[in-house]
C-alpha positions in Angstrom: 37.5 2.4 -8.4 35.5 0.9 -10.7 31.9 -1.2 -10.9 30.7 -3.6 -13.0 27.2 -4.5 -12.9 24.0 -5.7 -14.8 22.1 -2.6 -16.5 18.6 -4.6 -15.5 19.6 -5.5 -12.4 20.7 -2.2 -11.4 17.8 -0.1 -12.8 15.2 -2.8 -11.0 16.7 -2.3 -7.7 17.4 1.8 -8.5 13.3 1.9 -9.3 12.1 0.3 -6.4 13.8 2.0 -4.1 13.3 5.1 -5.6 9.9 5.4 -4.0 11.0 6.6 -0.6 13.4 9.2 -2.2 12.0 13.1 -1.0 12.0 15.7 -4.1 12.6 18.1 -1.3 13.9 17.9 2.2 15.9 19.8 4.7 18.4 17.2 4.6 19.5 17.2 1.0 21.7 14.3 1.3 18.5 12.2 1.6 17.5 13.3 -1.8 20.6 10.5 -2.8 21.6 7.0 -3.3 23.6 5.1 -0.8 25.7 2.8 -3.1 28.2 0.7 -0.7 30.9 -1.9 -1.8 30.9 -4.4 0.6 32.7 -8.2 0.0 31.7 -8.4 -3.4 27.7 -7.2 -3.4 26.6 -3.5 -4.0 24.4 -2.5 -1.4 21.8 0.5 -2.4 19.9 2.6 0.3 17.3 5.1 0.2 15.9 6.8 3.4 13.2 9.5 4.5 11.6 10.4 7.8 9.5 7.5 7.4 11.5 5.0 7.0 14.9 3.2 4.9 15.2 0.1 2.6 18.5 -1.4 1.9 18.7 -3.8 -1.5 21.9 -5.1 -2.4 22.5 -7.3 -6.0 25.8 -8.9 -7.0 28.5 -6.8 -8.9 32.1 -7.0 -9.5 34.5 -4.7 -7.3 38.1 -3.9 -7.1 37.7 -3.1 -3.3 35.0 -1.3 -0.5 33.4 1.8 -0.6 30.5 4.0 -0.1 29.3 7.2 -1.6 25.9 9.3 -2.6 25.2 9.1 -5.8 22.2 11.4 -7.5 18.9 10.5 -7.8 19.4 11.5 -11.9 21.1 8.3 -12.4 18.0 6.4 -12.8 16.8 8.3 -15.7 20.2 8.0 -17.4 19.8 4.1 -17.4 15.9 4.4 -18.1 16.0 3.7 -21.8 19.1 1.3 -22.0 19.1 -1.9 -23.4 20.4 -4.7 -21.1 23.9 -5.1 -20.9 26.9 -4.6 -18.6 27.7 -1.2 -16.9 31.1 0.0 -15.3 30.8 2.9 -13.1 34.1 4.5 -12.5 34.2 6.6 -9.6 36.6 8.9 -8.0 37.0 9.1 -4.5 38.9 12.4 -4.4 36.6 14.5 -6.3 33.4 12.3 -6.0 33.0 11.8 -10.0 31.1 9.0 -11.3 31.2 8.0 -14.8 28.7 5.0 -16.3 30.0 3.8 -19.6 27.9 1.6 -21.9 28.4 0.1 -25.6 28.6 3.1 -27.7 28.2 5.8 -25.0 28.6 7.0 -21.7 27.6 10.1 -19.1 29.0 11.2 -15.8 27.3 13.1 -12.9 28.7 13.9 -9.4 28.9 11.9 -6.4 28.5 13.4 -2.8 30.7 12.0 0.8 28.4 9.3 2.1 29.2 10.6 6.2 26.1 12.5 6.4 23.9 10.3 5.0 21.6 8.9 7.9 22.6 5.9 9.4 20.6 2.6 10.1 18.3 3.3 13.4 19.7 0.7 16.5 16.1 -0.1 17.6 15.5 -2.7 20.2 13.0 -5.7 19.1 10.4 -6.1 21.6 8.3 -8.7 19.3 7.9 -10.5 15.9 4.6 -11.2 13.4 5.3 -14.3 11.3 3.8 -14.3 8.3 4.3 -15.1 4.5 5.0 -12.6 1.6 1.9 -13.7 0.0 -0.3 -13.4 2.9 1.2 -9.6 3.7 1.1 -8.5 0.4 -2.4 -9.4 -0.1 -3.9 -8.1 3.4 -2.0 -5.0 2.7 -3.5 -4.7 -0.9 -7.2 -5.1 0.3 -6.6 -2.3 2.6 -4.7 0.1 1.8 -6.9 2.5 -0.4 -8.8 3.2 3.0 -6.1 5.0 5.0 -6.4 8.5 5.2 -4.8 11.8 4.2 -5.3 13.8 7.1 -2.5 15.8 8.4 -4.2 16.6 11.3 -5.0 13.1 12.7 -1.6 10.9 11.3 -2.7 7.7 13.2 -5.4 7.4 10.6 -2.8 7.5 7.7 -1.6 4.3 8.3 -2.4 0.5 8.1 -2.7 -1.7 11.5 -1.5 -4.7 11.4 -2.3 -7.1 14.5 -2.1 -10.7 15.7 -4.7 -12.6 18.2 -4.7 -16.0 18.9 -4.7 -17.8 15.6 -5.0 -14.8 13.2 -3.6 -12.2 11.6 -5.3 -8.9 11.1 -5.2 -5.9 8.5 -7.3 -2.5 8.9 -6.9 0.7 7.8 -9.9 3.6 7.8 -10.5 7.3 6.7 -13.4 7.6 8.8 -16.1 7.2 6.4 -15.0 3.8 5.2 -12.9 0.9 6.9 -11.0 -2.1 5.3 -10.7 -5.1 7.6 -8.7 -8.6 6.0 -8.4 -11.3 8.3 -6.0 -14.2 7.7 -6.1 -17.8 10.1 -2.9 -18.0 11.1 -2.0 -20.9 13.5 1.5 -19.4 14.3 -0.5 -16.5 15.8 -0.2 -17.5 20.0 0.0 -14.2 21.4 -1.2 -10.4 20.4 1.0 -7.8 18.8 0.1 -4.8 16.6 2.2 -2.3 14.7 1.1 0.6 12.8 2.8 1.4 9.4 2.3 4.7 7.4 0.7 4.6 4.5 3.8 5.7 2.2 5.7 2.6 3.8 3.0 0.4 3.1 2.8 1.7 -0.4 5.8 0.5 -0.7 6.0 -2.5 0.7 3.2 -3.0 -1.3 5.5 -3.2 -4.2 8.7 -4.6 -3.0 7.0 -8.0 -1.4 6.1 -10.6 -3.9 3.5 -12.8 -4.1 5.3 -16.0 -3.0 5.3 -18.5 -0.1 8.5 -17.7 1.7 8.2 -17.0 5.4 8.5 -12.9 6.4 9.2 -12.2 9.5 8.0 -8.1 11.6 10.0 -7.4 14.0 8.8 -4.9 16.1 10.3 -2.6 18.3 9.5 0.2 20.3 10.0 3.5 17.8 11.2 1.1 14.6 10.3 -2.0 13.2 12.2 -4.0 10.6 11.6 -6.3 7.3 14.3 -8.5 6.1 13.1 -10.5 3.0 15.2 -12.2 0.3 17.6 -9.2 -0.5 15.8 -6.5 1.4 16.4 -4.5 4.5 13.4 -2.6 5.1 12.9 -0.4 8.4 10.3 2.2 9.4 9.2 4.3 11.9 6.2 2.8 14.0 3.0 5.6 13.8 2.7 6.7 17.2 -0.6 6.5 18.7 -3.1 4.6 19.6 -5.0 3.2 16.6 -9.3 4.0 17.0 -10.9 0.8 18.5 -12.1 -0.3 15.3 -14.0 -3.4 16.6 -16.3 -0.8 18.1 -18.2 0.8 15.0 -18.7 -3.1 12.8 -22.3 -2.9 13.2 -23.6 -6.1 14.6 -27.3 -6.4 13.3 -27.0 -5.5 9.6 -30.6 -7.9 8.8 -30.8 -6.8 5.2 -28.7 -8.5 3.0 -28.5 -7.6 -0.8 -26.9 -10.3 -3.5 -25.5 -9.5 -6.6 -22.7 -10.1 -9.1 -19.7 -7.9 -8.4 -19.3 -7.0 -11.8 -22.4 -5.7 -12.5 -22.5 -3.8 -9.4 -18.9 -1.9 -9.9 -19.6 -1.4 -13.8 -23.1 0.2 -12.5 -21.3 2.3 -10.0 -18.8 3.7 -12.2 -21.1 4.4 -15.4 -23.6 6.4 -12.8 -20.9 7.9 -10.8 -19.2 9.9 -13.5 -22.9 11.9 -13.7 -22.8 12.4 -9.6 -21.7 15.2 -7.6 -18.3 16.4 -8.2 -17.9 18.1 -4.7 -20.2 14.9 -2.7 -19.7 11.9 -5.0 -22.9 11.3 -4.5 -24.9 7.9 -5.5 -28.0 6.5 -4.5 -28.9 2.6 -4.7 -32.5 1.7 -4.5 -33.2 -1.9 -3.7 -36.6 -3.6 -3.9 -37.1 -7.1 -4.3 -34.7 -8.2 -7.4 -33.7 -4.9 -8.3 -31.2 -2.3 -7.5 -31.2 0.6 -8.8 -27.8 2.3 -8.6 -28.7 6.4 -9.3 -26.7 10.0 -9.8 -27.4 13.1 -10.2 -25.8 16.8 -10.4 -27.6 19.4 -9.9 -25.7 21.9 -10.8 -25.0 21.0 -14.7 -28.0 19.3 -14.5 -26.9 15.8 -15.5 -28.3 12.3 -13.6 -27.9 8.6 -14.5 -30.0 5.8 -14.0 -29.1 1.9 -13.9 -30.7 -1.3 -13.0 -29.2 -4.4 -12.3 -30.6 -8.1 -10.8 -30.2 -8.4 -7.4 -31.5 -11.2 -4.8 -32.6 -8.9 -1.6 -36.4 -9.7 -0.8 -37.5 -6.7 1.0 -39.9 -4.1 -0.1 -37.6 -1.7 -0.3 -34.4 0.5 0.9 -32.8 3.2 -0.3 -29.5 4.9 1.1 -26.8 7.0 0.1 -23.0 6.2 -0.3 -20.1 7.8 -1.6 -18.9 6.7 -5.1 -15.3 6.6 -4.9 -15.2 5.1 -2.0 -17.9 2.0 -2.6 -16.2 1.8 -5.8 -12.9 1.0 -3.9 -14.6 -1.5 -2.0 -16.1 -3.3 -4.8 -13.2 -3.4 -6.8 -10.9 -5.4 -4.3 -13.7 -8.2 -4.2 -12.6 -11.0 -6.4 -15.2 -13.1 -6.1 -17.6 -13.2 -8.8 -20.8 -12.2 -6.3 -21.2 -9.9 -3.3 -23.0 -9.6 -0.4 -24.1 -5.8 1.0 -25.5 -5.7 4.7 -28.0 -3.1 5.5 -29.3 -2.0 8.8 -30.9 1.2 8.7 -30.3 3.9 5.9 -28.5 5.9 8.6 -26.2 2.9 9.9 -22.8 1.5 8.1 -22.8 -0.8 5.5 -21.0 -4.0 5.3 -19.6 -5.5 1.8 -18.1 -8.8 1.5 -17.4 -11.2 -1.2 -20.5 -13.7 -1.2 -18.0 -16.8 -0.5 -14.7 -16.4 1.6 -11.5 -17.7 0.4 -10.5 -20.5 2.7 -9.0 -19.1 5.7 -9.3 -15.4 5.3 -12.4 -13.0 5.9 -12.5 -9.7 3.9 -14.9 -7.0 5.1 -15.3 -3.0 4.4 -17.4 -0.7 6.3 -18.7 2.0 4.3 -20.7 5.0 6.2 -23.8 6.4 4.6 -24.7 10.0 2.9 -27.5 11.9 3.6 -30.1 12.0 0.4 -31.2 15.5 -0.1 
């Protein structure tokens, strides 16, 4: 049986997919490629607990046929220049041998039976959106799911629909990400809750183009199909924290500056903070922040100053680094706005002008001073 197939093509699609593959598992087989012939295309699959993406790309094929081929293969086409591949394989003894201009190498293949098949999951409802529009709202929150074994549902992104929007959150508990898009399709509401590893991911395989992706939601999985993708996962279970609750509504202060100056302040002064707390302290008074750090115990601090537009006497409050660093940096407008209520109350950050349609807004709990 023998392949033939673009090098570029191949290694693009091997790459991708790659993401989902486990280093370990207690089902080895997972630990694979699912290469099947199928009328003319080579459909590639890689699966984990989480979820399994299918990608397929055009090749030429003497007949069908499916087997696991090792993870390994990717690094054998890493450093190849573009140009056609065969892949011979064997169905009796499961050997696969690539051969390229000038060279070859071989590796061995593994029955394709045990390898975990699609899950039939019935599709309760659908989000409509575009690739652009759920790449994005996936980007601006991603960084503010959690790693907490303990409490899963908060490793994960929500994604919802009301009434003429679509909506993306995710939250660690000290800090919250919230993008909303104006979507006119939007009639009824529908959430699903994706892990963070699958978003990641998806993150990466969607493009930034107009064409029209479709959710479809079921009960335990829900499904992607976009342009030569299959992607299903399995829904978080859980209820996701009523995050509507904790957006403070009477954040009076508000603090004006240029984004730029703000993040390059932040991560100048945070590299002298607190490596266990992270600790930095803005200042504001009148036209002036002053974004501070200090460690006590290798007794090193940092001081900047940067023009603001605030008009109050004066407020200081403590914040995490890393995370209003996060914050900042997925603002690409050129000036932000920071809303202060109290110096014991959340903090709300937004981009000083919204892009048309869509409303981005983090949450980011304080730190006691000492």
């Amino acid at each position: 049986m023998t392949i033939s197939v673009s090098k570029n093509m191949l290694l693009a699609k091997l790459q991708q997919l790659s993401r989902i593959i486990p280093s370990k598992s207690t089902t080895p087989i997972v630990c694979n490629y699912l290469f099947e012939i199928k009328d003319g295309r080579l459909f590639i699959t890689t699966a984990n607990d989480e979820g399994r993406i299918t990608a397929s790309l055009e090749c030429m094929a003497e007949e069908d046929l499916s087997i696991c081929v090792p993870a390994s293969i990717l690094d054998g086409l890493k450093t190849l220049p573009e140009q056609p591949l065969d892949i011979y394989i064997n169905p009796d003894n499961k050997s696969i041998l690539i051969k390229y201009y000038g060279g070859k190498f071989e590796v061995v293949g593994y029955d394709s039976k045990p390898f975990p098949q699609k899950k039939k999951t019935e599709i309760l409802d659908e989000i409509r959106t575009t690739a652009e529009e759920f790449n994005n709202g996936i980007s601006k929150v991603i960084n503010f799911a959690a790693a907490d074994e303990l409490r899963p549902i908060m490793n994960s992104v929500s994604i919802e629909t009301a009434p003429g929007e679509i909506i993306f959150v995710s939250s660690n508990g000290h800090g919250l990400g919230l993008f909303k898009r104006k979507k006119q399709c939007c009639t009824e509401t529908c959430s699903v809750i994706i892990s963070r590893q699958i978003a990641s991911v998806l993150k990466g395989l969607i493009p930034l183009s107009e064409e029209e992706l479709t959710i479809k939601v079921g009960s335990d999985w829900s499904e992607i199909s976009f342009e030569d993708y299959e992607i299903s996962f399995r829904n978080v279970e859980g209820r996701y924290p009523n995050w509507r609750a904790v957006v403070p509504k009477s954040n009076n202060l508000e603090l004006k500056t240029d984004t730029k100056l703000l993040l390059g302040a932040i991560k100048r002064t945070s590299v002298f903070s607190s490596k266990v707390s992270c600790l930095i302290k803005l200042s504001a008074r009148y036209d002036k922040l002053v974004v501070s750090a200090q460690d006590l115990d290798y007794s090193t601090s940092a001081e900047e100053t940067i023009p603001v537009e605030f008009g109050e006497r004066e407020f200081i409050i403590g914040v995490k680094a890393t995370l209003i660093q996060d914050m900042i940096s997925c603002i690409d407008g050129d000036r932000s706005i920071l809303s202060f209520g109290t110096p014991s109350t959340a903090i709300l950050i937004a981009p000083e002008k919204q892009a048309e349609g869509e409303e981005l807004t983090y949450l980011l709990m304080p730190m006691t001073i000492q």
